[in-house]
NUKE-561271 format. One line per 5 residues: number of its first residue (from 0); for each residue x, z, y of C-alpha. Coordinates in steps of 0.2 Angstrom, whole numbers, plus 5000, padded with zeros to 4 digits. Example, Ala and Ser with C-alpha at 12.3 -4.5 7.8 and 13.67 -1.06 7.14 Angstrom:
BEGIN
0 = 5062,5039,4978; 5068,5036,4995
END
This chain:
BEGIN
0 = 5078,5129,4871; 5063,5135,4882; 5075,5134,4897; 5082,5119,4896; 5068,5110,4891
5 = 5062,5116,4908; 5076,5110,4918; 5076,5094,4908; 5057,5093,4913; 5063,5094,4934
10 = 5076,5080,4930; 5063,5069,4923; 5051,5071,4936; 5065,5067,4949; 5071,5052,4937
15 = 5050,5046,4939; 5051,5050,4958; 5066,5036,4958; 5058,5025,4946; 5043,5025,4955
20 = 5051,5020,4974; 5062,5004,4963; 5042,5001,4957; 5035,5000,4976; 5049,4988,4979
25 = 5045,4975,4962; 5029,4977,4966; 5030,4969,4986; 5041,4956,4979; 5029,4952,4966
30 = 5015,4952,4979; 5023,4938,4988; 5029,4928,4974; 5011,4928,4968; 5005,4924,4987
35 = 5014,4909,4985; 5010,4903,4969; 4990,4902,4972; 4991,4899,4990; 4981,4885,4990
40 = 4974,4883,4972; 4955,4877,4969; 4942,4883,4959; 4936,4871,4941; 4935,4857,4953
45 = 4952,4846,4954; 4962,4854,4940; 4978,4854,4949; 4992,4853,4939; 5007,4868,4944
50 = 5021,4857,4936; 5028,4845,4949; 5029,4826,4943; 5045,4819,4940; 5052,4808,4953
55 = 5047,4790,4945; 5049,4774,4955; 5032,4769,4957; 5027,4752,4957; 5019,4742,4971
60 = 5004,4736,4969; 4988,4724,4976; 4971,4732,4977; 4957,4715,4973; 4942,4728,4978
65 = 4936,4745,4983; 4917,4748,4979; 4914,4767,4984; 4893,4772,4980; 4890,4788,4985
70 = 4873,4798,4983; 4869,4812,4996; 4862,4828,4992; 4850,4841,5002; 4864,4855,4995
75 = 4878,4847,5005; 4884,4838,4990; 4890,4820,4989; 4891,4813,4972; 4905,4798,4973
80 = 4909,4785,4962; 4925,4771,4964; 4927,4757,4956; 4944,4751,4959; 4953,4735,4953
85 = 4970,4734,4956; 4983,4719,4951; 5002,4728,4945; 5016,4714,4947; 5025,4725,4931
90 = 5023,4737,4923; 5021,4755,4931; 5024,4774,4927; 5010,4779,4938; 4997,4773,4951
95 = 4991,4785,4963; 4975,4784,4975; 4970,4797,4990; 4955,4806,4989; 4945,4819,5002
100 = 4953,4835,5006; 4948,4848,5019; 4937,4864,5021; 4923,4858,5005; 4927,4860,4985
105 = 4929,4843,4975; 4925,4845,4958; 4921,4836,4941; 4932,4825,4944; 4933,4811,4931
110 = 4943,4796,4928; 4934,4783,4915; 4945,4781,4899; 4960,4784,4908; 4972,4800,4907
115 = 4977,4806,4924; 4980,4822,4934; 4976,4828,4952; 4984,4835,4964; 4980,4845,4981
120 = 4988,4841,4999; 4983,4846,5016; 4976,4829,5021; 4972,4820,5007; 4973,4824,4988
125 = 4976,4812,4974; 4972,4804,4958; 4988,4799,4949; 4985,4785,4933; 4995,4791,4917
130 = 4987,4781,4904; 5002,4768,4897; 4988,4758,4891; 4981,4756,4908; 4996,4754,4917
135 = 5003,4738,4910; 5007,4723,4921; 4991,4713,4925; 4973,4716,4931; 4966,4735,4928
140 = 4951,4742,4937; 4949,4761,4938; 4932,4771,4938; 4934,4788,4948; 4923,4799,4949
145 = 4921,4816,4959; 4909,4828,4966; 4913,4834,4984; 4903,4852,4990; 4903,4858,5007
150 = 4903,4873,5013; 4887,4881,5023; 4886,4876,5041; 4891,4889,5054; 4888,4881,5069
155 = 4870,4890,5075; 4867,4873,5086; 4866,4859,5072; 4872,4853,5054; 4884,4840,5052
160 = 4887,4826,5040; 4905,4819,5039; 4910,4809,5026; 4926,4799,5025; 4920,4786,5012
165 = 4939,4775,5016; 4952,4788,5017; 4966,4782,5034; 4982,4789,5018; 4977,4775,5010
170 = 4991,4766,5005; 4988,4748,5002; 4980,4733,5008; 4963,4732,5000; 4956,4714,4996
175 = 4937,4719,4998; 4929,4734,5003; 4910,4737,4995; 4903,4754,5002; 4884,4760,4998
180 = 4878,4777,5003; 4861,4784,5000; 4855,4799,5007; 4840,4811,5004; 4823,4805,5010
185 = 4818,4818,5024; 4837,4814,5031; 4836,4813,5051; 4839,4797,5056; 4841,4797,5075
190 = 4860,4802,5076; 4868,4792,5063; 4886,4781,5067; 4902,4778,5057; 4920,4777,5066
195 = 4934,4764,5058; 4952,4757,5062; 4970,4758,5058; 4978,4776,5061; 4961,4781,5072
200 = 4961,4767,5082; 4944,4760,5083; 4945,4742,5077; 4931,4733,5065; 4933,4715,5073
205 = 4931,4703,5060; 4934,4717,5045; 4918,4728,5043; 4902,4721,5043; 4891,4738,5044
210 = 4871,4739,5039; 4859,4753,5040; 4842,4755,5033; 4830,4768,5041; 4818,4767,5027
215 = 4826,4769,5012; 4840,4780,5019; 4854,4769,5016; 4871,4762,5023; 4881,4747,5018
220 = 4899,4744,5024; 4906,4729,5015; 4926,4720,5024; 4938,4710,5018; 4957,4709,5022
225 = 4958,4727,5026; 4976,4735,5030; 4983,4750,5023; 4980,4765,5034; 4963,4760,5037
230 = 4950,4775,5038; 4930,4774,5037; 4920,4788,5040; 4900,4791,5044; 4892,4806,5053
235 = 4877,4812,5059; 4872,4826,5069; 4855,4835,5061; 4844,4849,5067; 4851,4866,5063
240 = 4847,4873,5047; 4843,4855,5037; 4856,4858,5023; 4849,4869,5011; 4859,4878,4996
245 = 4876,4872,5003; 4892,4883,4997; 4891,4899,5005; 4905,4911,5002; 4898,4924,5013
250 = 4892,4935,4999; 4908,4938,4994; 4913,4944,5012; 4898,4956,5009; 4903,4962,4993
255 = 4921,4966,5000; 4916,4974,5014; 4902,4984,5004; 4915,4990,4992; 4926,4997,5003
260 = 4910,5004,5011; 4902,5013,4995; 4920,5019,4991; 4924,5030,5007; 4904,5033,5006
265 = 4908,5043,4991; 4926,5050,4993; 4917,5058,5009; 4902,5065,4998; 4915,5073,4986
270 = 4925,5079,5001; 4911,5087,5008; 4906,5093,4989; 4922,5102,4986; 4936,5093,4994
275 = 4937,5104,5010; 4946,5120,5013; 4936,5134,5016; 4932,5141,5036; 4946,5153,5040
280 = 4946,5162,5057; 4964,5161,5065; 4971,5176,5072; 4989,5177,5081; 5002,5181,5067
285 = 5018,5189,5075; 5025,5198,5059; 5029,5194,5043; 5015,5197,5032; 5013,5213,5023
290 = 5017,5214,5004; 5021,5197,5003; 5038,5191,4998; 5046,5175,5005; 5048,5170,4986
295 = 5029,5171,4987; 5024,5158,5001; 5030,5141,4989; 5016,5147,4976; 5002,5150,4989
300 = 5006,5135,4995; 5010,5123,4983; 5007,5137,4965; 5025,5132,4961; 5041,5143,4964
305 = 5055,5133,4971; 5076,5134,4972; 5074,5136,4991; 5061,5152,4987; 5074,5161,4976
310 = 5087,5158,4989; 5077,5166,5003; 5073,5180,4992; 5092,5183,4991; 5090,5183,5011
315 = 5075,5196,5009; 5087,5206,4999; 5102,5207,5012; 5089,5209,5028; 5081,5223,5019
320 = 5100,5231,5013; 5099,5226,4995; 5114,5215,4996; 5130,5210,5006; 5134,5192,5009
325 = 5153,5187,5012; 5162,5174,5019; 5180,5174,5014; 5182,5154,5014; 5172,5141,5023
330 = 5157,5138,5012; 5163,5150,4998; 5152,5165,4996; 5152,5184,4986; 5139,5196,4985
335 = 5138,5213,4983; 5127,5224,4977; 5120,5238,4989; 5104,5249,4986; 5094,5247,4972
340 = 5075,5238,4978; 5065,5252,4968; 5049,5252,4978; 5047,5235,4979; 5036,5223,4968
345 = 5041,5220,4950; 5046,5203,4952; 5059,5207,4965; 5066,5221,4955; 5067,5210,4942
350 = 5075,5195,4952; 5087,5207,4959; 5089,5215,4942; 5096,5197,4936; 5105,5194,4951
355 = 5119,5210,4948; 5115,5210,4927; 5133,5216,4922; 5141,5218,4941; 5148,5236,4942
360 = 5144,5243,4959; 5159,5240,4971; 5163,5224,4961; 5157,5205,4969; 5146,5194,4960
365 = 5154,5177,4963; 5148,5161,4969; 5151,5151,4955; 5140,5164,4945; 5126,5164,4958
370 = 5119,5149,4951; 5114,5150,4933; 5107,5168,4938; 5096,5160,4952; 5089,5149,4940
375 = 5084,5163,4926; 5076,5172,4940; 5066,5156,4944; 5061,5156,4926; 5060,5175,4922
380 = 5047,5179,4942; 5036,5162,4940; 5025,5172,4926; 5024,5187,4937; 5020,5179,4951
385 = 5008,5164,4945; 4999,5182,4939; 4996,5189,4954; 4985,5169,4960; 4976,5167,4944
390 = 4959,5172,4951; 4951,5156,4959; 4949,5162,4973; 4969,5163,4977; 4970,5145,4968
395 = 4981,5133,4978; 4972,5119,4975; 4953,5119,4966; 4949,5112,4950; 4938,5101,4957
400 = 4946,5096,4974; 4959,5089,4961; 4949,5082,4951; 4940,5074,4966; 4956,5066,4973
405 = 4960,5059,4955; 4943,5050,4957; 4946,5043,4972; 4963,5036,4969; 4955,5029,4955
410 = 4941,5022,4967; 4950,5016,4981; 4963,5005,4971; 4945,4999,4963; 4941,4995,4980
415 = 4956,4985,4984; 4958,4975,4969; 4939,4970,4972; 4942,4965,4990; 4959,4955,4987
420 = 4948,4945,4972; 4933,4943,4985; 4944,4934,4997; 4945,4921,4984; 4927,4919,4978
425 = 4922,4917,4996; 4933,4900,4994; 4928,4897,4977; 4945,4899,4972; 4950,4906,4956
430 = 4953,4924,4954; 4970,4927,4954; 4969,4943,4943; 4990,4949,4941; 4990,4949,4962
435 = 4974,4963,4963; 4979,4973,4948; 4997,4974,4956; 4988,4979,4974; 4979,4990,4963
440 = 4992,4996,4954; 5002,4999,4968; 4989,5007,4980; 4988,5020,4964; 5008,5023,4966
445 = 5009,5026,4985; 4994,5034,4987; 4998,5050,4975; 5016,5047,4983; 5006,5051,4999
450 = 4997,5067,4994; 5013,5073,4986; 5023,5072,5004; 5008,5079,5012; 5004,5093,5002
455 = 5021,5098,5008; 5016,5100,5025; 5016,5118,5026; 5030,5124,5018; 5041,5110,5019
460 = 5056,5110,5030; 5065,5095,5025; 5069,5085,5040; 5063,5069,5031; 5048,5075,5027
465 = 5039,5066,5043; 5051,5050,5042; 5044,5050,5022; 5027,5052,5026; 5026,5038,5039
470 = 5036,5026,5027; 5026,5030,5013; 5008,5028,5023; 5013,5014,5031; 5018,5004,5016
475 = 5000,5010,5008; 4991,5004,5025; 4999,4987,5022; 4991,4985,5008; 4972,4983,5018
480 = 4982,4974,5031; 4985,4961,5018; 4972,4959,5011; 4964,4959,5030; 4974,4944,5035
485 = 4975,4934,5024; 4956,4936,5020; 4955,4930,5040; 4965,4914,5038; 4958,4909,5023
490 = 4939,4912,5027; 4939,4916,5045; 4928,4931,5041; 4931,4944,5055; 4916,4957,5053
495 = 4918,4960,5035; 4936,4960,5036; 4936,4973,5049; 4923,4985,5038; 4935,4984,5025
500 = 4949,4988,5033; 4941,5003,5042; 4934,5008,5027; 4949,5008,5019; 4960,5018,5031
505 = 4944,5032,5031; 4948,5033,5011; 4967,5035,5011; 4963,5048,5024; 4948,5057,5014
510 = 4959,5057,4996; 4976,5065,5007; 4966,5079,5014; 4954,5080,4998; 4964,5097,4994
515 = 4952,5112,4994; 4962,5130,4993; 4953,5146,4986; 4944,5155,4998; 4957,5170,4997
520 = 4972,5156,4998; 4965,5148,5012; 4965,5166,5021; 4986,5168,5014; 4989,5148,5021
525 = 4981,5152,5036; 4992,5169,5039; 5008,5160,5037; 5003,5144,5047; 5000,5155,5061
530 = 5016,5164,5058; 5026,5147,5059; 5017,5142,5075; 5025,5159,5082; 5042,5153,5077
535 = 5042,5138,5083; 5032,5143,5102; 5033,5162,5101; 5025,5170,5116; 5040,5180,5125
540 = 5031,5196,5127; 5027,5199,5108; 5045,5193,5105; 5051,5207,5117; 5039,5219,5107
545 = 5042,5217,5092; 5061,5218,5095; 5062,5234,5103; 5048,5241,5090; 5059,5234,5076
550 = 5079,5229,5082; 5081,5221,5064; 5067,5209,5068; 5075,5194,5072; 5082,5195,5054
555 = 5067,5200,5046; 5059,5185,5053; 5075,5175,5048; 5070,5170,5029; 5052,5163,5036
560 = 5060,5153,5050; 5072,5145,5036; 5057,5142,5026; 5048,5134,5037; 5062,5125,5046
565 = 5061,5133,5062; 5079,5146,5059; 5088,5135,5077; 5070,5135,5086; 5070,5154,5082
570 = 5086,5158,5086; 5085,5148,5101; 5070,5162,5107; 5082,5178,5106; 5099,5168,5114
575 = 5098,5180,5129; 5095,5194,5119; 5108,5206,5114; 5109,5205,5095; 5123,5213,5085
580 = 5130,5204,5073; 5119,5207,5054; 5128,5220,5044; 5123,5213,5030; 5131,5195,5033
585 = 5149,5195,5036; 5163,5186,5039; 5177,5190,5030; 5190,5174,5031; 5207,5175,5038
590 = 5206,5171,5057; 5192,5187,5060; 5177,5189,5069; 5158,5181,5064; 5165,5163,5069
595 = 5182,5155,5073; 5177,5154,5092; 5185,5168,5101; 5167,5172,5111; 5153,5182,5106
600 = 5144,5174,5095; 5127,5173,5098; 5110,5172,5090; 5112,5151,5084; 5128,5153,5078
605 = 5119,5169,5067; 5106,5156,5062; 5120,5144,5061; 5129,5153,5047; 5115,5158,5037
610 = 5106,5142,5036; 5124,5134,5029; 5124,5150,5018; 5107,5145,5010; 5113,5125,5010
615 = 5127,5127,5001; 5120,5138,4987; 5104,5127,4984; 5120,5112,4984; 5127,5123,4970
620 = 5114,5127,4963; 5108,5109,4961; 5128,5103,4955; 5128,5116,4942; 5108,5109,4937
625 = 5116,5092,4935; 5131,5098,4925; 5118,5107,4912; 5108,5092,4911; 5124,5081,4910
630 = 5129,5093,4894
END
């Protein structure tokens, strides 16, 4: 039961793996669905209605007056009242009236006794009459009333007052036109005009009779007969720095940016704490490593023992005449028993032990037997080994450099979530909380992805390993890049932005390399890496001395260059060397000789043959897994 709940266990974890790449993918569409959907939404000010309106033929209608008061305040605020009588030739399903839209909030909206809804455009939003009651053919007049709020002033040179008291989508022709603005007492009088005509054509002939007063800070614009299309709008330029209290979504900037700040600040205090490997002088490694198995390296370097290690270990066992391996069909493999492994470590006589349990000597152990025998030796050395790292000083990764990186995965998709909402408090939009807790959420997901590929590095030789680690840090980097732009085109805030972005790039990198080794471990890790530099870029004249010191070193050093996916690289380095064929791999099919070409073979056909040797036992190995699972 112990057993297969074990392999059961590998199979969920891989079954998590694939439901955790199907997650990354609903979570990017979900990000973009939920982009769109509050694109452009506004905060408590027009309740914008997300249903759209059904298409209803709406009645034309004659507009008797527009009387439009409007109180200026020092915040940058303009209170606006309308009181709008209308004239409908029948009865109507709606009436709808523009009112201002653009870079300012308009809030606290109110339509007096009247049901309505409001709705958000580019140019101009509106006010759509629903009330039954108030839409009955006849003589109605409308009170709106709204508060618009304006953003702080960036411009270092001067404030500005632009107001659009007669919006140019104005629809219909309006009989009068009554417009009084006050504005505070200390308002700068010196630069104050107003601009009106059809479709921005200046054009107030006999329409607008305009009247300023200096002392009590008021304009009047009163018309008659004025077409539809027809905009009026007042500004003045003041000093720099009049408008005081105005929106200023700037703190919000700063809060993102100073997150993301406060977060890699910390992540690089817990590196520095107990997230870095230990200082380990390299020296040249050139031989494989005394007392150290090739079953071994997988647990210094990741503390787990892997198919791939048990595999190699069989390798170990014909390299050091243990074992024969032989070929009699393509891809089809015996074994057979050789000398007994009696002054090796306990766990390779034991592995070796349950390798040939009930083979007679003389007798093959067949391929279809190899492996549910590999897989009780996984189980049966783990124990043994894991023994021989317990002390924390040969740990593979420290309880607190784990620990560590668990809080700053937890801190960095903090971080994001945070910055993705700041983006809409600067705008004074409403939070839209499912898109941060799935940017969250997802930055959680690829960032352990991330460490998981990358703790790899040393002892992985899986060709998609790179291609893997690029995909799955790039998808993680998108999301800050996201967050970056559209934090940009939505509030124009570069130098924030570019904090944050920095800041989080210098936390995905701190939390992937947040992996402290024991002291003792780091000595092991450092060994080996320098023993797989060798094998990829050996230097030619300790290649020539070790070989004529040792002529089986090219196959002792086999095993580590298939562990550390550098078997063609090495057998590239002793092509022009004259190696005999390995006694203890041999081709026995029907045609002859090591391969079917007629030539010498040569060190990369060896290499060739023993890396599709260990292939297609792990491809075994995993069939036969699937099979048990399956039953």
């Amino acid at each position: 039961m112990k057993k297969a709940y074990k392999s059961k266990k590998n199979y969920l974890i891989k079954i998590a793996r694939l439901a955790g790449l199907l997650l990354l993918v609903v979570m990017g569409s979900c990000l973009s669905l939920a982009n769109v959907a509050v694109a452009e939404e506004r905060p408590g000010s027009i309740d914008w209605d997300e249903e759209k309106s059904e298409a209803v033929a709406n009645v034309a209608f004659e507009v008797k007056s527009y009387d439009l008061k409007a109180v200026v305040h020092k915040d940058h605020s303009i209170v606006v009242a309308q009181r709008i009588a209308v004239f409908l030739p029948d009865n109507a399903q709606k009436v709808e009236f523009s009112i201002p839209s653009g870079n300012f909030i308009v809030t606290d909206i109110e339509v007096e006794n009247a049901e309505y809804k409001s709705e958000k455009a580019d140019k101009a939003s509106t006010i759509s009459i629903l009330d039954k009651d108030r839409l009955t053919k006849g003589y109605h007049v409308y009170n709106i009333k709204y508060t618009i709020k304006e953003f702080v002033d960036r411009d270092e040179t001067k404030d500005l007052f632009y107001f659009k008291a007669l919006l140019p989508e104005w629809k219909q022709p309006i009989g009068n036109v009554a417009i009084d603005i006050s504005f505070p007492s200390d308002f700068p009088w010196g630069d104050i005009h107003y601009y009106a005509g059809q479709l921005g054509v200046q054009d107030v002939s006999n329409k607008l009779t305009y009247n300023s007063n200096r002392i009590s800070k008021t304009i009047k614009i009163t018309g008659e007969k004025i077409p539809e299309n027809f905009g009026i709008t007042i500004i003045a330029k003041l000093p720099d720095g009049y408008w005081q209290g105005a929106l200023d979504g700037k703190i919000a900037a700063n809060i993102m940016a100073a997150t993301m700040l406060i977060v890699a600040a910390i992540l690089l205090g817990l590196w520095f704490i107990g997230g870095r490997d230990p200082v380990v002088k390299r020296e040249k490694q050139t031989k494989p490593i005394d007392n150290i198995s090739p079953v071994e390296i997988g647990y210094i370097f990741s503390s787990r023992v892997r198919t791939r290690d048990i595999i190699n270990l069989i390798l170990y066992f014909g390299v050091n005449g243990y074992l024969r391996i032989s070929e009699y069909q393509p891809k089809k493999y015996r074994l057979y028993r050789l000398e007994e492994p009696g002054k090796e470590a306990r766990h390779i006589r034991s592995a070796y032990n349950i390798l040939f349990e009930d083979v007679y000597p003389g007798r093959a152990l067949e391929m279809e037997d190899i492996g549910d025998r590999i897989k009780r030796i996984k189980d049966s050395i783990r124990e043994d080994i894991a023994a021989g790292y317990s002390t924390k000083e040969m740990v593979a990764i420290t309880p607190i450099s784990r620990a560590f990186r668990v809080i700053g995965v937890i801190l960095l998709s903090i971080g994001l979530g945070v910055s993705n909402a700041m983006r809409y408090l600067h705008e004074y939009l409403p939070i839209n909380y499912k898109e941060s807790l799935a940017i969250s959420i997802l930055a959680v997901i690829l960032m352990i992805y991330v460490c998981r590929i990358r703790d790899k590095k040393y002892s992985s030789s899986n060709p998609t390993y790179f291609p893997m680690l690029i995909i799955t840090t790039t998808a993680l980097i998108l999301i800050p890049v996201y967050i970056a732009v559209r934090t940009i085109l939505m509030t124009g805030t570069w130098l924030q932005t570019a904090i944050m972005f920095a800041a989080s790039i210098l936390s995905v990198f701190l939390i992937s390399i947040m992996k402290a080794r024991g002291k003792d471990n780091a000595v092991l890790a450092s060994k080996f890496m320098q023993l797989r530099q060798f094998i990829y870029h050996p230097n030619p004249r300790d290649l020539l001395q070790n070989h004529m010191e040792n002529s089986n070193y090219y196959y002792e050093m086999m095993p580590y260059a298939i562990m550390f996916g550098g078997a063609s690289s090495w057998a590239i380095s002793f092509l022009r060397m004259n190696l005999s064929e390995p006694e203890w791999y041999k081709n026995d099919r029907e045609e002859g000789g090591f391969t079917a070409v007629k030539v010498k073979p040569t060190t990369v056909d060896y290499a060739q043959n023993i890396v599709t040797f260990c292939r297609t036992i792990e491809d075994a190995y995993r069939n036969m897994d699937r099979k048990y699972w399956r039953f």
